[in-house]
C-alpha positions, 0 to 999 in steps of 0.5 A: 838072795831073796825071801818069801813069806807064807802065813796060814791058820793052820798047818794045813792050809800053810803046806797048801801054800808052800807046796803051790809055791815050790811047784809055781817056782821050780827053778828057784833055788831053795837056801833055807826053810824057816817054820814059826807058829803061834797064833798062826803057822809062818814060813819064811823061804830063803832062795836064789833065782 
């Protein structure tokens, strides 16, 4: 199991992130999507390879 950790100042730009992600890594397995956001917008991604 591994994670990765995307962050952005908004919420736009972190999809932008995530969606580069998950296309540049289709054959990851994804366990889990973890959102937070405070000062900025985070995502922590739980998968498999």
């Amino acid at each position: 199991m591994k994670v990765k950790t995307l962050s952005a100042m908004t919420e736009k730009g972190l999809e932008k992130k995530v969606n580069a992600f998950l296309d540049q890594n289709h054959q990851l397995e994804i366990l889990d999507i973890k959102f937070s956001n405070g000062s900025s917008y985070a995502v922590l991604v739980i998968y498999r390879e």
